[in-house]
C-alpha positions in Angstrom: 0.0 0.0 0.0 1.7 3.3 -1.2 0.9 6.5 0.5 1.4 9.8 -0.8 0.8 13.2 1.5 -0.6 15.5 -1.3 -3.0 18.3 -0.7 -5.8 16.3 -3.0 -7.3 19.6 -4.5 -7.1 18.2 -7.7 -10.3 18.6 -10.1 -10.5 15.2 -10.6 -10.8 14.0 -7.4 -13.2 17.3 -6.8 -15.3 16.0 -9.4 -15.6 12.6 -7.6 -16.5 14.1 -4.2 -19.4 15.8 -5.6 -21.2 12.8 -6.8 -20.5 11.2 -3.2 -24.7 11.2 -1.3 -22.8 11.9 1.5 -21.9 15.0 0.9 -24.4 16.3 -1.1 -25.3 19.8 0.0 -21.7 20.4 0.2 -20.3 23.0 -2.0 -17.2 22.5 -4.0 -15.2 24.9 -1.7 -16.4 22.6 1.2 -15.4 19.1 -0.8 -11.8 20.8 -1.2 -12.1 21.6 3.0 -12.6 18.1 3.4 -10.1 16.5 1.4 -7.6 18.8 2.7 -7.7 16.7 5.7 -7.3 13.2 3.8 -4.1 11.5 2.8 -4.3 9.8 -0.5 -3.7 6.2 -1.2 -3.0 3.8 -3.8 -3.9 0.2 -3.3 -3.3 -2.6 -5.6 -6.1 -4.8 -6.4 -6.7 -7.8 -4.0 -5.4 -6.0 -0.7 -7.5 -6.1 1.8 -7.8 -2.7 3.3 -10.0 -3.9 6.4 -10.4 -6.8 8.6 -13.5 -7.9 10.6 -12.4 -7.0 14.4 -9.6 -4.9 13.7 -9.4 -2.0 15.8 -8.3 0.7 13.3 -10.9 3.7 13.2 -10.2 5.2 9.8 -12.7 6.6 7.5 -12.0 5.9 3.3 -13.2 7.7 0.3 -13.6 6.2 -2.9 -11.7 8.7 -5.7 -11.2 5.3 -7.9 -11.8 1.4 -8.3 -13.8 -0.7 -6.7 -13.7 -2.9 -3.3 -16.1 -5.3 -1.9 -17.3 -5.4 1.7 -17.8 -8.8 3.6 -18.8 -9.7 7.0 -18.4 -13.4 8.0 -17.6 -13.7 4.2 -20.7 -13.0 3.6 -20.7 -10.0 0.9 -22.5 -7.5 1.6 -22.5 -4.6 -1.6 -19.3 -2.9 -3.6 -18.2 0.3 -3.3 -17.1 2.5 -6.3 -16.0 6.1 -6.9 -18.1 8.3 -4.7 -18.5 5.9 -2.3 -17.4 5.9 1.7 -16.4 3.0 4.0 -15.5 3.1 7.7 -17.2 6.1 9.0 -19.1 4.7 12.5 -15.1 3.4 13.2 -13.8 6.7 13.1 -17.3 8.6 15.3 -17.1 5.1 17.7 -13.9 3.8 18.2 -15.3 0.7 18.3 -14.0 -2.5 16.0 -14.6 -3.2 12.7 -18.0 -5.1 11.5 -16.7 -5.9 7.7 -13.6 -6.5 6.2 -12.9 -4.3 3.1 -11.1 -6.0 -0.1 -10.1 -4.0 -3.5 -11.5 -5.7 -6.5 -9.6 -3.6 -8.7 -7.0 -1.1 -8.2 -8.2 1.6 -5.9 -7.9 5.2 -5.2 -8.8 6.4 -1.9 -9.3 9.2 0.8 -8.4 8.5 4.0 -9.3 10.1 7.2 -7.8 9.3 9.9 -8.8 10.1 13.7 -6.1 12.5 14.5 -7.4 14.5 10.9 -10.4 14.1 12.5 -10.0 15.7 16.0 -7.7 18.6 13.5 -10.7 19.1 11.2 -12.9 19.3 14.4 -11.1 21.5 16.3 -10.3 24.4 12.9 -13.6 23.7 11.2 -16.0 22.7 14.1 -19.6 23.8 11.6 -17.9 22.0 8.7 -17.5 19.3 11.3 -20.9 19.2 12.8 -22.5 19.5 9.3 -20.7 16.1 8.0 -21.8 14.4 11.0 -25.2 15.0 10.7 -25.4 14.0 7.3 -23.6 11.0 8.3 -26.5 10.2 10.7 -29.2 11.0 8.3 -27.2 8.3 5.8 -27.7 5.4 8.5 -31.2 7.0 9.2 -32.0 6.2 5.4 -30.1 3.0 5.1 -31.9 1.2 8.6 -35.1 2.2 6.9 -34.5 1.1 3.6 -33.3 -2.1 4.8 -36.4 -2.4 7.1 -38.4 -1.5 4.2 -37.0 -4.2 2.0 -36.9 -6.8 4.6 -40.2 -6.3 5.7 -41.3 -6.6 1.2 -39.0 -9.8 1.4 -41.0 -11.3 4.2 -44.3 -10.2 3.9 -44.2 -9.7 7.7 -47.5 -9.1 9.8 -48.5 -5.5 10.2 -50.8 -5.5 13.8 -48.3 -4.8 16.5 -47.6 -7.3 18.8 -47.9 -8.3 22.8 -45.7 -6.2 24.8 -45.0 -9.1 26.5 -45.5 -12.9 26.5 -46.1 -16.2 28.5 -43.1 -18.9 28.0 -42.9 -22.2 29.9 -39.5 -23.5 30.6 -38.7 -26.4 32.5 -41.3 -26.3 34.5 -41.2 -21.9 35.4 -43.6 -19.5 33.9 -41.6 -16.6 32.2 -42.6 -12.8 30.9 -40.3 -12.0 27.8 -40.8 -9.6 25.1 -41.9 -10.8 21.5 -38.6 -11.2 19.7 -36.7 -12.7 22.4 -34.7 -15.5 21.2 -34.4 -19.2 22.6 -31.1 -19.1 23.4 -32.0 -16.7 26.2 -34.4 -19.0 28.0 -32.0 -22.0 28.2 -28.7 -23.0 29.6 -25.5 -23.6 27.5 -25.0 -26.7 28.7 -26.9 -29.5 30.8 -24.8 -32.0 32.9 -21.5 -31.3 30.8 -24.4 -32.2 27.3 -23.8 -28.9 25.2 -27.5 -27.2 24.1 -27.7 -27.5 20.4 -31.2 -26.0 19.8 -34.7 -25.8 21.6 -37.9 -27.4 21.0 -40.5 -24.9 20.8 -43.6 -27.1 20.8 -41.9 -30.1 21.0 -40.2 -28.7 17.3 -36.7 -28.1 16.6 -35.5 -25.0 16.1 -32.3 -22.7 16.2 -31.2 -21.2 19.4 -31.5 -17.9 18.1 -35.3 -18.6 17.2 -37.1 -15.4 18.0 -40.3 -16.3 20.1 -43.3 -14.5 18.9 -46.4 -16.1 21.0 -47.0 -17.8 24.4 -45.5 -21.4 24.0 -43.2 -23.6 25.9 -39.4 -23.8 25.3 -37.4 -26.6 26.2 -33.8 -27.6 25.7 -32.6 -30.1 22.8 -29.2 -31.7 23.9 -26.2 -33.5 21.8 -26.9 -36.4 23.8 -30.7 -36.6 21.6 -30.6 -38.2 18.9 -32.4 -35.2 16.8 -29.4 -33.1 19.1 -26.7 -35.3 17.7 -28.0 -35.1 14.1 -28.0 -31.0 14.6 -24.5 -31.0 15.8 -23.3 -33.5 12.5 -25.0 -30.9 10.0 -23.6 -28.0 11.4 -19.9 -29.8 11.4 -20.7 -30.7 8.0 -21.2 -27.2 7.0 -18.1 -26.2 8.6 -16.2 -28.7 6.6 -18.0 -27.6 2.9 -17.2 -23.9 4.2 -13.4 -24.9 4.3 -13.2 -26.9 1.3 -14.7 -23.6 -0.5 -12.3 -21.3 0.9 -9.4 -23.9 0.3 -10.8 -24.0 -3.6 -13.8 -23.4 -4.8 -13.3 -26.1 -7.7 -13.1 -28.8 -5.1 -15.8 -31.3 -5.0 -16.5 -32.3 -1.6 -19.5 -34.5 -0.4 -20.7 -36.0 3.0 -21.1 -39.2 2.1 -22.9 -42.2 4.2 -22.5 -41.6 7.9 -21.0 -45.0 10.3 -22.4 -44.0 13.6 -20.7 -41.8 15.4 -18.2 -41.5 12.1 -19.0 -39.3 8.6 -17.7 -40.5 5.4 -16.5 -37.4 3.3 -16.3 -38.2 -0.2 -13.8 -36.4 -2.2 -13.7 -35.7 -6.0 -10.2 -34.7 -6.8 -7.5 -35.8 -8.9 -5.7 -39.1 -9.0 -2.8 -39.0 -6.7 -4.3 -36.4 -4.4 -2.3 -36.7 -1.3 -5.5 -37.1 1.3 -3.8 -36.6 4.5 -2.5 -32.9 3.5 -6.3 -32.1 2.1 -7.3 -33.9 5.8 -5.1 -31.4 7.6 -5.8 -28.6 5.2 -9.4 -28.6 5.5 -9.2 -29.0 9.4 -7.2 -25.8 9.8 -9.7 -24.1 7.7 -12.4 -25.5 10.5 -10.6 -24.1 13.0 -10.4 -21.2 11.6 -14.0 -20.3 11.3 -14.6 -22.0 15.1 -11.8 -19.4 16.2 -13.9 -16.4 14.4 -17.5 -18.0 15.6 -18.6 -17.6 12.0 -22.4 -17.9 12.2 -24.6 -20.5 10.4 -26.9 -18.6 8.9 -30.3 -19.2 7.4 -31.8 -17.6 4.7 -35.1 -17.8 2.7 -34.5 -17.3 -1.3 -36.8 -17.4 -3.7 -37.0 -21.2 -5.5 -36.1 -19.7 -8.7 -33.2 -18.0 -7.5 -32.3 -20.5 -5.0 -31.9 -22.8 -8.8 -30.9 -20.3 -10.2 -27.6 -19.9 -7.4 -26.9 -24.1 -7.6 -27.1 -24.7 -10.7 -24.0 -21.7 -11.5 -21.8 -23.4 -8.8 -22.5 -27.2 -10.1 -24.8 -28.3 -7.4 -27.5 -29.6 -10.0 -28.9 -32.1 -7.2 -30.0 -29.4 -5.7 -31.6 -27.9 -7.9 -33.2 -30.7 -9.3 -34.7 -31.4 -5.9 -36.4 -27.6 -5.8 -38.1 -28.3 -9.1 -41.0 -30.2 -7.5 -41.1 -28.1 -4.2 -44.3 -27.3 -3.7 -43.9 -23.6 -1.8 -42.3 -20.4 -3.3 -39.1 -19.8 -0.8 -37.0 -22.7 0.4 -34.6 -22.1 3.4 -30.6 -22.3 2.6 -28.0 -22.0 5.2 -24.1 -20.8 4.8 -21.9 -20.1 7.2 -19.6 -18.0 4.6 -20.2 -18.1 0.9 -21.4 -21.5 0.7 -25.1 -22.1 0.4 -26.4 -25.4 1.3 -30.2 -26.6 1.5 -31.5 -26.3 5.2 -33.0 -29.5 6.5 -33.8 -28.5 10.2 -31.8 -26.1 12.9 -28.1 -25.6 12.9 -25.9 -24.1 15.9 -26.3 -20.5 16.0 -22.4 -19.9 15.5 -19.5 -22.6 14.9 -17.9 -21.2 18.2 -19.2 -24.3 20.2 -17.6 -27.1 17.5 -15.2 -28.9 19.2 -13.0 -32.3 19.3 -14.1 -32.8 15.5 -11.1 -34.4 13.2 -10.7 -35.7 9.4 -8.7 -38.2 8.7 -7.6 -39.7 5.1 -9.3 -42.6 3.8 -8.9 -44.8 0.1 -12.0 -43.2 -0.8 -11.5 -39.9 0.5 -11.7 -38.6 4.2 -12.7 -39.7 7.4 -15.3 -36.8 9.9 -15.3 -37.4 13.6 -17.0 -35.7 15.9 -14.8 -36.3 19.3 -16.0 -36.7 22.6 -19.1 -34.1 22.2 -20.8 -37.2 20.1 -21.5 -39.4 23.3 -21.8 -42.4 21.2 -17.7 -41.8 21.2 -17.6 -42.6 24.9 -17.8 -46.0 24.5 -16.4 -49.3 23.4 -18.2 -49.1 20.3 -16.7 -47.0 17.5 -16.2 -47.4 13.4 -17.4 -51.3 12.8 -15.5 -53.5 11.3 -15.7 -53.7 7.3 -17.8 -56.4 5.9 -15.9 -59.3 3.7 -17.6 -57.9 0.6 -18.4 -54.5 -0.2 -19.1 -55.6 -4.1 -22.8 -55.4 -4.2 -22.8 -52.0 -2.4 -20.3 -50.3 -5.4 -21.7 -52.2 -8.1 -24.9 -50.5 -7.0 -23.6 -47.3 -7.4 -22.6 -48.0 -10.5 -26.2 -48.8 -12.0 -27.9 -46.2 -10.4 -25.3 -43.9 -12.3 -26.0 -45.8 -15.3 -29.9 -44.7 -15.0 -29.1 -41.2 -13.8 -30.4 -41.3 -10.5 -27.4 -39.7 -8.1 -29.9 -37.9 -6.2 -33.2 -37.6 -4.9 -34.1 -34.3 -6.9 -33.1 -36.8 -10.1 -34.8 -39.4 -8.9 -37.9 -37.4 -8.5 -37.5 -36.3 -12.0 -37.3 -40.1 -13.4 -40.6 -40.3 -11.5 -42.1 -37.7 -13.3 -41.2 -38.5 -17.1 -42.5 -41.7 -16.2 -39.7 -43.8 -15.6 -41.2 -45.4 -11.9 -41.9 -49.0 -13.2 -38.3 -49.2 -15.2 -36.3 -48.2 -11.5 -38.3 -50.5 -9.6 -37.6 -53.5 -12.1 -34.1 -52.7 -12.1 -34.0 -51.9 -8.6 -36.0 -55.6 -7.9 -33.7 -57.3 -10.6 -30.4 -56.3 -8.8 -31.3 -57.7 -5.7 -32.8 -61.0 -7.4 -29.1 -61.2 -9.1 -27.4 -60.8 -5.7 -29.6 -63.3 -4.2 -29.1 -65.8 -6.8 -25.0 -65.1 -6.5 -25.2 -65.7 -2.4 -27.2 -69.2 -3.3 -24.8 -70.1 -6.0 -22.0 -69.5 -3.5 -23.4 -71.2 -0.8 -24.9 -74.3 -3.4 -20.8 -74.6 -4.4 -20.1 -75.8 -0.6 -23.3 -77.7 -0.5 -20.9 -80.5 1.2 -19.7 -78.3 4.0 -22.3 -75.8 4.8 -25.1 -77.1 7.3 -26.1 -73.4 9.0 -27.1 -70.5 7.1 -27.3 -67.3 9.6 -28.6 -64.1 8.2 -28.3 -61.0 10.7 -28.9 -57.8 10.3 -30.2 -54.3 12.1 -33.7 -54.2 12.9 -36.1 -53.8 9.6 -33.1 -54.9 7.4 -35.3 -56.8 5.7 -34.2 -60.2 6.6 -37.5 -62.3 6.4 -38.4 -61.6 3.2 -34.8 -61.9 1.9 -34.8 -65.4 3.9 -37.8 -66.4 1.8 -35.7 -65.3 -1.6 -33.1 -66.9 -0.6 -34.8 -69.5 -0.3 -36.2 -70.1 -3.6 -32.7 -69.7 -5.2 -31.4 -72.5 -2.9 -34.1 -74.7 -3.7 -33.3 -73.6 -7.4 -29.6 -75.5 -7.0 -31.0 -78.3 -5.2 -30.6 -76.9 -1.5 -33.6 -77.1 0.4 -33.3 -74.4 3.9 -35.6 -74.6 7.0 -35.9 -72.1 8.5 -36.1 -70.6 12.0 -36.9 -67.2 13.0 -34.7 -65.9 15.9 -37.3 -63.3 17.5 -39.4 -66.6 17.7 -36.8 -67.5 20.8 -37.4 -64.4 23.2 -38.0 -64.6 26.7 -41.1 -63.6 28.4 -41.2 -60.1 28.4 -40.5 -59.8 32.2 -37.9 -61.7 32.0 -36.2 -59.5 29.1 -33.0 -58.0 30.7 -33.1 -54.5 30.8 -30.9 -51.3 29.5 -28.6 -48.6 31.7 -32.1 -46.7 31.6 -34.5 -49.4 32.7 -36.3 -50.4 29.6 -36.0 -53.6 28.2 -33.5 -54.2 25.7 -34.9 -56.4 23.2 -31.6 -56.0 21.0 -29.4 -57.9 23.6 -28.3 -61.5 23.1 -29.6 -62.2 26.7 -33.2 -61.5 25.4 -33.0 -64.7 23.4 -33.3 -67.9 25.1 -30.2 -69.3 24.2 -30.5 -72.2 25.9 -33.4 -73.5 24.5 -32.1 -72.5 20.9 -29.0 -74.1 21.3 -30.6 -77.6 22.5 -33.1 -77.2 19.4 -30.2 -76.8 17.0 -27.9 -79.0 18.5 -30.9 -81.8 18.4 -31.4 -80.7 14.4 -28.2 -81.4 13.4 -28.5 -85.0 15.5 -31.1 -85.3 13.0 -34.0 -85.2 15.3 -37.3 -83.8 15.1 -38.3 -80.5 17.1 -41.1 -78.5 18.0 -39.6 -75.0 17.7 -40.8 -72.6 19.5 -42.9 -69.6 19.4 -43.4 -65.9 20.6 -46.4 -63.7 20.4 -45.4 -60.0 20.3 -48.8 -58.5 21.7 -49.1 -60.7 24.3 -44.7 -60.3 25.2 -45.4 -64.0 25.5 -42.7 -67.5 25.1 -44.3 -70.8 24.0 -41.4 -72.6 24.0 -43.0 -76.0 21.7 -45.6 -73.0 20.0 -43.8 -73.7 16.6 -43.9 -75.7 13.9 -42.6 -79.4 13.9 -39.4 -79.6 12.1 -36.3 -81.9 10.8 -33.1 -82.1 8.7 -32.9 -84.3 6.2 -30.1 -85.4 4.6 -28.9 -82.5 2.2 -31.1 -79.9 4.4 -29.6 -76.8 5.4 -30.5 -75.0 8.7 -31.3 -71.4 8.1 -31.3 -68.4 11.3 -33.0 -65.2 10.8 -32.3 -62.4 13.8 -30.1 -59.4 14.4 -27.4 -61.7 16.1 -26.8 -64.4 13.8 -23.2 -62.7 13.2 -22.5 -63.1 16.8 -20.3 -66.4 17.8 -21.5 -66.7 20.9 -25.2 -67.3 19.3 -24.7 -71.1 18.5 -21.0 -71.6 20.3 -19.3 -74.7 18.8 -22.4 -76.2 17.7 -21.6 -76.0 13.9 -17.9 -77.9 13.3 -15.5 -75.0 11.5 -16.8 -74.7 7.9 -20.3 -75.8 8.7 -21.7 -72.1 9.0 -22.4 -69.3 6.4 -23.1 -66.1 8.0 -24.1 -63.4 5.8 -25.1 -59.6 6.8 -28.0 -57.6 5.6 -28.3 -54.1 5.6 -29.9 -51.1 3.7 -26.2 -49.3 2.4 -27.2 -47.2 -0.6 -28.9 -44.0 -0.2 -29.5 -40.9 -2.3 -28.2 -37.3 -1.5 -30.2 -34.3 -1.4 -27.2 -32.1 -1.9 -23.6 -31.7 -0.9 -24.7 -31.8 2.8 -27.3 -34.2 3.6 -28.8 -37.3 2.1 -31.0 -40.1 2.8 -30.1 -41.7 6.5 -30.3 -45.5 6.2 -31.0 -45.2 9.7 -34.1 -43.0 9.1 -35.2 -45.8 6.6 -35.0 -48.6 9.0 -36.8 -46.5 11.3 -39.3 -45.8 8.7 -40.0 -49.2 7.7 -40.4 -50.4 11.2 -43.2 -47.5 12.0 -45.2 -48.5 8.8 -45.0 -52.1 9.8 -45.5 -52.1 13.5 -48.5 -50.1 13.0 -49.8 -52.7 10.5 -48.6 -56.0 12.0 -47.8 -55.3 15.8 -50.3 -53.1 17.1 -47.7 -50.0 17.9 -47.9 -47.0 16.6 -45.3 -44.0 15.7 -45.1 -42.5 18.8 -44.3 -45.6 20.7 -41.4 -47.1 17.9 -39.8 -43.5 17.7 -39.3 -43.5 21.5 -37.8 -47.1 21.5 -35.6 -46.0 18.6 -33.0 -45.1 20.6 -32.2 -48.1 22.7 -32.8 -50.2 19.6 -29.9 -48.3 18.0 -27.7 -48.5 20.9 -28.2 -52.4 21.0 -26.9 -52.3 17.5 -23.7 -50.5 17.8 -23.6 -52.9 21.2 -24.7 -56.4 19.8 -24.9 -56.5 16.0 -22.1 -54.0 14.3 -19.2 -55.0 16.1 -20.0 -58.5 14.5 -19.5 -57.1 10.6 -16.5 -58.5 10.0 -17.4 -62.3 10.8 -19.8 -62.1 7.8 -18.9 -64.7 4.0 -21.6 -62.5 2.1 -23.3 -59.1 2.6 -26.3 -57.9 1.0 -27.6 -54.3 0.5 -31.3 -54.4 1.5 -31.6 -50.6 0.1 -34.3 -50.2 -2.7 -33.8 -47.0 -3.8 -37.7 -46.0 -4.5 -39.1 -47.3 -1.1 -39.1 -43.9 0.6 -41.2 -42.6 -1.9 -43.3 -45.7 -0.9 -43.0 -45.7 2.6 -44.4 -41.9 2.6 -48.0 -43.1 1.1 -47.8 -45.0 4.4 -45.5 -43.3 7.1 -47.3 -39.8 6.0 -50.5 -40.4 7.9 -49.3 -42.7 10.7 -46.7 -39.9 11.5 -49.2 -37.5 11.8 -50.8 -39.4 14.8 -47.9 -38.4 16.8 -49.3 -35.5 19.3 -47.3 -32.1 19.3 -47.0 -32.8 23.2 -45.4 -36.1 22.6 -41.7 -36.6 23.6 -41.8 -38.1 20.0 -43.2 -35.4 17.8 -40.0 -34.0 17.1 -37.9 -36.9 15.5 -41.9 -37.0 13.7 -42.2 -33.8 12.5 -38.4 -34.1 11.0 -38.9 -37.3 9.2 -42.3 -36.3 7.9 -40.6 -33.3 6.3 -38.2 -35.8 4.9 -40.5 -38.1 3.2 -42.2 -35.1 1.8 -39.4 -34.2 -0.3 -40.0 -37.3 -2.6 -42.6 -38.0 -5.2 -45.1 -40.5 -4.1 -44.9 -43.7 -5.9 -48.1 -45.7 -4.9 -47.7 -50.0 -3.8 -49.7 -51.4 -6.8 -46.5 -50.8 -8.4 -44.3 -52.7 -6.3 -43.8 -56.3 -7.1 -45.6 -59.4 -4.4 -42.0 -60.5 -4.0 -40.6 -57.4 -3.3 -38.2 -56.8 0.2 -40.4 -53.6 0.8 -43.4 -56.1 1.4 -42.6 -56.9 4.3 -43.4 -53.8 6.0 -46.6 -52.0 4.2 -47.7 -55.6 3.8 -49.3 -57.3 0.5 -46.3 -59.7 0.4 -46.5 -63.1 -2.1 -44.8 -64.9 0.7 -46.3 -65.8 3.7 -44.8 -64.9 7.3 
């Protein structure tokens, strides 16, 4: 930056001043007053003149150029010849808001506050004069802004309370309309940081303005909906970095591995991952350090297109194309615009412990010790023995086009629905048939077939598939049903938190499972047993009468059939095929979220407990939790012990499922502890295009929860 001391009385910069509306009014003898005062600068384009915080107090004139002012990175206008920057630093004293950059080569002005105090002191009217008009300029801006905000909006015109009612854990409080969560509720509970509120039992940001009487109460990292929260808002931190590292890099969340995100990371071949990893972590840190906020923003649809489809995010644009209303809320925490799928942290201030790490396929997001799930024994699970299927599905969903929901929305609507769900039923009818052809190849070994896999994987129905393709090369499987063998309910053991924990080996009666195999093999003939899920009753002989014979293959179904300790040393080594069945695939909605296969288990299980079990939304969203925690404990850690793996995804069924899971969700009361993993998942569903059962196939894995099934269960 080059400084030079002239007088600046020249008639070009004269000229300038007079078009400047803040000193209009000001005659030409006046401008020359002014700029007597000034010290003249040249600075070359891309300096930045001004940093957000700095504690410089000078005021800038624009004689030439341009420079753009950002705050949070967010830019805020440009500023041109005639233009003025800086003034409420020089009358305040107080830090900068913005940070000033030159776009181009600038000419300036500058005052600083010892001209100040001079001109003051010599030309006290002059002085005065400039400072009022000054005010008048804020005046004018405050009220255009309010003006346009309020146009932008279409805000409500009666005046409001002057004060409201707001519950809050269990007190009454008067607050004034306006006031936001944040202000009711503690940082932290029990060491558990606050992540948002639930206003209503809904989720929403901390700095939420309450407008009516309602009750307000704290949402936690240690809730599930509070966990999810914190992930986005890390994940928007991380696509914030990569942006600022290089906007040309492609950078995805990809599937998330409990308490560990996937990153997926388009970049050249030889990348070296672990200098990206430590790269885009410093850029993190960076914006934690400067508590950049997380912003959200309603656009118009059309422009909110408009904005992806210029920076390459065509899935999501492709997903506002059948949005039903006109705005759709983005968030950014800089320049980086992401679709907004519920409440983020205010601020990236409270991010902590979070790390990336390289991986083959690109990077590795933890979230540290604030994830809770981290404080245990359980962490990344094993890798299954055979990852094929899950790639080679990629590959034909690619082939048809669909890499996202927005696209797969758009197949739906040329017309395309009955094509994706016969390729989407003939992939999994190919894999089938390649697990039976692998198993019929060891036909003189293999006497056990075990199929595990989290709850509503799916395993029944691909049990009775599998079946048919054994029986195809000359294997016939019986079959026994492991939730068949559960204790009376009062005998279930129970969790840390008292309920029963139906997901724990202990809630099978392993004894009596592990006589009836043993007694199989023998070549005997057993009544198996039976459990009735309304009643929470065992009847231990209930089942049907059943025997090996020679040639017959014994086939489990049940979440533990990966774990060792299920049958012990009943099957000889080589005797038992284990294989491990799980929804993998899902689609993205953009950069930042997709499809949880998590949320589609959960899904499944409330269509189907409501139709087959007698429970409804409300009850199976509560018991979510400990059923997820009896996975990461019982069933995950077992991954690794699997021969075969099969991907139970079908990449239609939410569209399904919501004909279904629309209505039952809306059971859920707003007072319900439930209501808000509800209302989140019903906004999910809604984003797809419904695709109605007659078109899914008798046969189909998906039958086994909304029910029409050709098999019998």
């Amino acid at each position: 930056m080059a400084a030079r001391s002239d007088t600046l009385t020249a008639q070009a910069d004269l000229t300038v001043m007079a078009r400047s509306a803040l000193l209009s009014g000001f005659s030409a003898e006046e401008h020359a007053r002014i700029l007597a005062h000034t010290e003249r600068l040249e600075v070359a384009a891309g300096t930045v003149l001004l940093r957000e915080g700095d504690h410089s107090h000078d005021m800038y004139f624009v004689l030439a150029g341009e420079a753009r002012l950002r705050r949070f990175s967010l830019a805020l206008r440009t500023v041109g010849p005639g233009d003025h920057f800086g003034a409420l630093a020089l009358l305040t004293g107080r830090p900068r808001t913005a940070s000033v950059a030159a776009l181009t080569p600038l000419t300036l002005a500058r005052l600083s506050p010892a001209s100040w105090q001079t001109f003051a002191a010599r030309e006290p009217a002059l002085a005065i004069r400039l400072m009022q008009q000054l005010l008048r300029q804020v005046r004018a801006d405050l009220v255009e802004m309010t003006d346009t905000l309020g146009a932008l909006t279409r805000g409500r015109t009666l005046p409001r309370a002057e004060e409201i009612s707001v519950r809050v854990e269990g007190r009454t409080e008067r607050v004034r309309p306006g006031t936001p969560v944040r202000a009711l509720l503690p940082a932290e509970i029990d060491g558990a940081l606050v992540v948002a509120g639930l206003l209503q039992q809904k989720p929403v940001s901390l700095d939420a303005p309450i407008v009516a009487d309602t009750a307000v109460a704290p949402l936690t990292v240690r809730h599930w909906e509070g966990r999810q929260i914190y992930a986005h808002s890390v994940g928007l931190l991380l696509l914030e970095a990569a942006h600022q590292l290089d906007p040309r890099l492609l950078v995805r969340l990809g599937p998330s591995r409990g308490p560990v995100q996937v990153v997926e990371v388009a970049a050249p071949a030889g990348l070296d991952r672990a200098a990206l990893a430590a790269d885009l972590s410093a850029g993190m840190h960076r914006l934690v350090a400067a508590d950049a906020p997380f912003r959200r923003e309603s656009w118009a649809v059309e422009e909110a297109m408009a904005h992806f489809r210029e920076r390459g995010w065509e899935d999501a644009a492709r997903l506002l194309r059948t949005r039903r209303q006109g705005t759709v809320p983005l968030v950014s925490c800089g320049e980086l615009y992401a679709l907004s799928m519920g409440p983020l942290l205010p601020s990236a201030g409270p991010l902590r412990g979070f790390s990336l790490r390289p991986r083959e396929e690109g990077l590795l997001l933890e979230f540290g010790r604030v994830d809770p799930r981290n404080g245990g024994a359980a962490g990344l699970p094993p890798a299954p023995r055979d990852r094929g299927m899950i790639e080679e599905h990629r590959r034909w969903l690619a082939a048809l086009g669909v890499s996202s929901v927005g696209a797969f929305n758009d197949l739906c609507i040329s017309g395309q629905v009955a094509q994706l769900i016969r390729v989407a039923e003939g992939f999994h009818e190919k894999r089938i048939g390649q697990i039976a052809d692998d198993i019929a190849a060891q036909r003189d070994r293999i006497r056990v077939i075990s199929v595990a896999g989290p709850s509503s994987s799916g395993k029944t129905t691909f049990i009775k598939r599998l079946t048919v393709q054994l029986q195809i090369n000359g294997v016939r499987p019986v079959g026994i049903s492991l939730d068949d063998y559960y204790v009376d309910r009062e005998r279930t053991v129970r969790a840390a938190d008292g309920d029963y924990d139906f997901e724990a080996l202990e809630a099978l009666d392993l004894r009596l499972l592990q006589d009836q195999v043993r007694r199989l093999l023998a070549g005997e003939e057993v009544a198996t047993s039976r459990y009735d899920f309304p009643s929470g009753r065992s009847r231990p002989d209930g089942g049907p009468r059943i025997s090996l014979e020679p040639g017959d293959v014994l086939m489990l179904e049940g979440i533990h059939g990966l774990n060792p300790r299920l049958l012990g040393e009943i099957p000889a080594a080589g005797e038992l095929y284990r294989i491990f069945i799980h929804p993998a695939t899902t689609l993205p909605f953009d950069r930042l979220t997709r499809v949880s296969a998590t949320d589609l288990r959960l899904l499944r299980r409330i269509v189907r407990d409501r139709h087959q079990r007698g429970s409804g939304a409300a009850e199976n969203i509560l018991r979510w939790p400990s059923v997820q925690e009896g996975e990461r404990r019982h069933i995950f850690p077992f991954q690794g012990e699997a021969d075969a793996v099969f991907d139970a995804s079908l990449i239609y069924e939410p569209a399904v499922l919501k004909v279904f899971a629309e209505r039952y969700l809306l059971e859920v009361p707003q007072g319900h502890p439930s209501f808000a993993t509800a209302y989140r998942l019903r906004h999910l569903i809604d984003r797809f295009v419904s695709i109605y059962p007659d078109h899914v196939p008798p046969t189909s894995m998906i039958r086994e929860f909304i029910g029409g099934s050709g098999f019998e269960y």
